[in-house]
Backbone bond lengths (Angstrom), bond angles and torsions (degrees), N, CA, C in turn:
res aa  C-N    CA-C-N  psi(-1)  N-CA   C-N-CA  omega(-1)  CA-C   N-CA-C  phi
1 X - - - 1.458 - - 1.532 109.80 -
2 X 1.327 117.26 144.26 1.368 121.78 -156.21 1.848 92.97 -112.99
3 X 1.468 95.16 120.40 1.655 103.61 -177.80 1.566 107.18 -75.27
4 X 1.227 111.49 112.86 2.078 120.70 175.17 1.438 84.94 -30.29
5 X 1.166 88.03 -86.86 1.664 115.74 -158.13 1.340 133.43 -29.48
6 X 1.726 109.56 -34.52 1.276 102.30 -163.01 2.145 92.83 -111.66
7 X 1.603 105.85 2.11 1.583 104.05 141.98 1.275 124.35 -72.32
8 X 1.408 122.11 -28.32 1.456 113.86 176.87 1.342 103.59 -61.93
9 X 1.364 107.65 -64.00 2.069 100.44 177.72 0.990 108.99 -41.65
10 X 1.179 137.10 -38.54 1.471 131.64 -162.16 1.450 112.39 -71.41
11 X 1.494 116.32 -44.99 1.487 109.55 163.00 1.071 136.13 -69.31
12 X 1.963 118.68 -22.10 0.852 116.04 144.84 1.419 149.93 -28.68
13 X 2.073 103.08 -51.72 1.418 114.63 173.01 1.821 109.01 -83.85
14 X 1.260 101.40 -0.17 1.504 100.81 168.94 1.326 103.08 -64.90
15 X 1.534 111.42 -67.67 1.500 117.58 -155.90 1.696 112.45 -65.07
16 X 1.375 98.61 -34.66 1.717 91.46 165.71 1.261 140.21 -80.08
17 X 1.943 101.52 -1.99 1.472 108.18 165.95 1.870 106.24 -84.04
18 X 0.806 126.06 9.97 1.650 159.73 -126.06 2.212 80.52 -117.85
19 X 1.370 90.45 -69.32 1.489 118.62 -147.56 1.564 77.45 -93.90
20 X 1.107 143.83 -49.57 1.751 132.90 -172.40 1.754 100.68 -54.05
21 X 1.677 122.63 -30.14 1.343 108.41 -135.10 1.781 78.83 -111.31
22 X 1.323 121.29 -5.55 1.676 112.64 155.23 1.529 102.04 -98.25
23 X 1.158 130.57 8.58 1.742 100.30 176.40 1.871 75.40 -97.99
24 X 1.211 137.24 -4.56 1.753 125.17 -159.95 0.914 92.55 -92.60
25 X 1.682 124.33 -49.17 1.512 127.03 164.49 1.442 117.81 -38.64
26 X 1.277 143.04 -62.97 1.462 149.21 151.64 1.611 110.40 -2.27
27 X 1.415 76.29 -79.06 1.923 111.74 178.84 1.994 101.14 -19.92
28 X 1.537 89.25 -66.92 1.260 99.73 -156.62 1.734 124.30 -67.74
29 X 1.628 92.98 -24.78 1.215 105.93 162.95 1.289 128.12 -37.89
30 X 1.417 84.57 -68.71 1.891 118.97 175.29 2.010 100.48 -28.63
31 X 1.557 69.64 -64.98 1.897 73.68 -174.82 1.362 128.67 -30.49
32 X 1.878 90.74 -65.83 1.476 92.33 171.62 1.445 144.10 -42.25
33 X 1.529 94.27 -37.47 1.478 106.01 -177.61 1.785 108.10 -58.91
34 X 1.876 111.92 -43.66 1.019 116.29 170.88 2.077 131.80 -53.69
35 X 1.400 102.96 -37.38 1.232 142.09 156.07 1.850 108.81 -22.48
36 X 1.559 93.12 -73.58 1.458 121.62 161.63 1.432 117.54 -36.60
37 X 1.446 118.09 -51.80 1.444 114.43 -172.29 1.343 137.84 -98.51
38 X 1.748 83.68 -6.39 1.875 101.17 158.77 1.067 143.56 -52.04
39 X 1.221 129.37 84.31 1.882 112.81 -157.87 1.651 97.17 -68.34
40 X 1.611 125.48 -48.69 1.562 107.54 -170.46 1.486 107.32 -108.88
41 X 1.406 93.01 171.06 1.845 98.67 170.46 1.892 120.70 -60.17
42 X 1.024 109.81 -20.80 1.338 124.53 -165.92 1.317 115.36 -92.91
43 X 1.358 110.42 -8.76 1.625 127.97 158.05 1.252 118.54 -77.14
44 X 1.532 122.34 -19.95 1.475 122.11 173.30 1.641 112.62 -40.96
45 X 1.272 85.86 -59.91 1.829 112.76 -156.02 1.514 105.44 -70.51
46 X 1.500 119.12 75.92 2.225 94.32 -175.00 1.806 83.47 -113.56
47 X 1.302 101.86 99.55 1.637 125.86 162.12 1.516 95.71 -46.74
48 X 1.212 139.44 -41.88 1.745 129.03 -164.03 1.832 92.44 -83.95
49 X 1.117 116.31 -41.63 1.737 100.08 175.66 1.421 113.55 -64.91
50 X 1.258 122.53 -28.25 1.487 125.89 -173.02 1.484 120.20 -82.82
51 X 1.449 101.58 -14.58 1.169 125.66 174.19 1.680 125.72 -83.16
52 X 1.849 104.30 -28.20 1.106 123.69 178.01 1.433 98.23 -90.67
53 X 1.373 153.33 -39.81 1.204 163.22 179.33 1.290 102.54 -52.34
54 X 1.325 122.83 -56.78 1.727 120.19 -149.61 2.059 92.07 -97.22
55 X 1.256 121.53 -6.40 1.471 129.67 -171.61 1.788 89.22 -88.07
56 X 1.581 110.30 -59.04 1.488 106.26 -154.74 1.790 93.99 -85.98
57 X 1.685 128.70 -6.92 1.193 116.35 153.16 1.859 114.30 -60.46
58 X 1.304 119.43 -37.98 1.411 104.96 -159.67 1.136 104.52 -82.15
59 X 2.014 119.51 -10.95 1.512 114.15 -174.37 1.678 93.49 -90.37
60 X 1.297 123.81 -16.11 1.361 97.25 -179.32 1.591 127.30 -79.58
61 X 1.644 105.26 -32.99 1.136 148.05 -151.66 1.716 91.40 -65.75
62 X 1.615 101.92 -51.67 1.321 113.45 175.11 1.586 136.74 -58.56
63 X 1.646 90.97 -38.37 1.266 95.35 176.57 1.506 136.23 -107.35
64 X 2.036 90.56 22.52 1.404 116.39 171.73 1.741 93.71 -116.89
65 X 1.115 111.39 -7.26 1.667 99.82 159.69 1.132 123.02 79.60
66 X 1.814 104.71 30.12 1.674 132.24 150.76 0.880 132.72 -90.08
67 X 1.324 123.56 128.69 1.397 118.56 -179.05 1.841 110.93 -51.67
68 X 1.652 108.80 128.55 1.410 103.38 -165.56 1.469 102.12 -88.15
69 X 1.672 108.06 6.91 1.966 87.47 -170.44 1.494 84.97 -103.19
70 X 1.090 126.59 25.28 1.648 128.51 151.05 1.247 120.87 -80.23
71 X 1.642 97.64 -51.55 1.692 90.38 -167.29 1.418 115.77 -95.58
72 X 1.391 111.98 -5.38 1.469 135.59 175.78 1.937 98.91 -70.26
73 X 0.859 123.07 -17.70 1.558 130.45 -173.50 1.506 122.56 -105.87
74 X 1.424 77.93 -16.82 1.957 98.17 -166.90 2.025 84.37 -102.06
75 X 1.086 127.98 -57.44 1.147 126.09 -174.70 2.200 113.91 -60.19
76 X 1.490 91.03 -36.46 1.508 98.95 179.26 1.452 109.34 -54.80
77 X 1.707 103.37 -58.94 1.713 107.89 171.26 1.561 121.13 -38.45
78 X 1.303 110.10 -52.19 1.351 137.77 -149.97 1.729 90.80 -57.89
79 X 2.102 92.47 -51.73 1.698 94.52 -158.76 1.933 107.38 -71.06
80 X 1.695 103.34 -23.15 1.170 126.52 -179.23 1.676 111.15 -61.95
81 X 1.292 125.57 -30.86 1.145 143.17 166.99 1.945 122.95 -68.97
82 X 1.302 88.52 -51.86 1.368 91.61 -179.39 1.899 106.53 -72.78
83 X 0.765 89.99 -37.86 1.970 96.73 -167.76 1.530 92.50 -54.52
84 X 1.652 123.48 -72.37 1.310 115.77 159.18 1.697 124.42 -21.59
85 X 1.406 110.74 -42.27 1.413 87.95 179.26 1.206 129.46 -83.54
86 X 1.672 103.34 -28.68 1.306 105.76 171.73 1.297 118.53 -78.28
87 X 1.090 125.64 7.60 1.688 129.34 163.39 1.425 109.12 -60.09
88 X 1.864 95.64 -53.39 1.300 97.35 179.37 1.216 141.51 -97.06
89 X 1.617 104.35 2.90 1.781 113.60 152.12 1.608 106.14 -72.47
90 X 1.520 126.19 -37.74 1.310 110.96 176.96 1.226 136.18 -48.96
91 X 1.685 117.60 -29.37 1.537 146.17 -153.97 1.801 90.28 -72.70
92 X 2.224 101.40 -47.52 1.235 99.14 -163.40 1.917 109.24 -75.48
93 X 0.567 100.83 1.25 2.062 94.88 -179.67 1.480 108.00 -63.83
């Protein structure tokens, strides 16, 4: 038997994975532009910004009343993802 209900959520989290994969599009832009202004490889990696990112995620996360070892995991990947890519947009210059 097919639950109504928990298809309605389901299209729901469709349509907002919908809306995640243009703010990723955004995202990635961003990157590039950053990508662009790197003169070395060793500029990818600034551990003290990544450090400030995943700190002012858990103070926000908290005081919008998300669990932060969610978004603290989702942002770790996220930053873990991009660094990889821009490794490998850097390779191409």
């Amino acid at each position: 038997m097919i639950n109504k209900k928990i298809t309605n959520i389901r299209k729901s989290l469709d349509k907002l994975d919908d809306k995640f994969l243009q703010l990723i599009k955004k995202r990635t832009s961003l990157v590039n532009e950053i990508v662009k202004n790197k003169k070395f490889k060793k500029d990818i990696v600034d551990k003290k910004r990544i450090n400030i990112i995943l700190k002012n995620i858990k103070k926000k996360s908290i005081s919008k009343k998300i669990d932060y070892k969610i978004t603290e995991k989702i942002w770790s990947s996220m930053i873990k993802a991009y660094i990889d890519y821009e490794f490998r947009k850097f390779k191409k210059k």
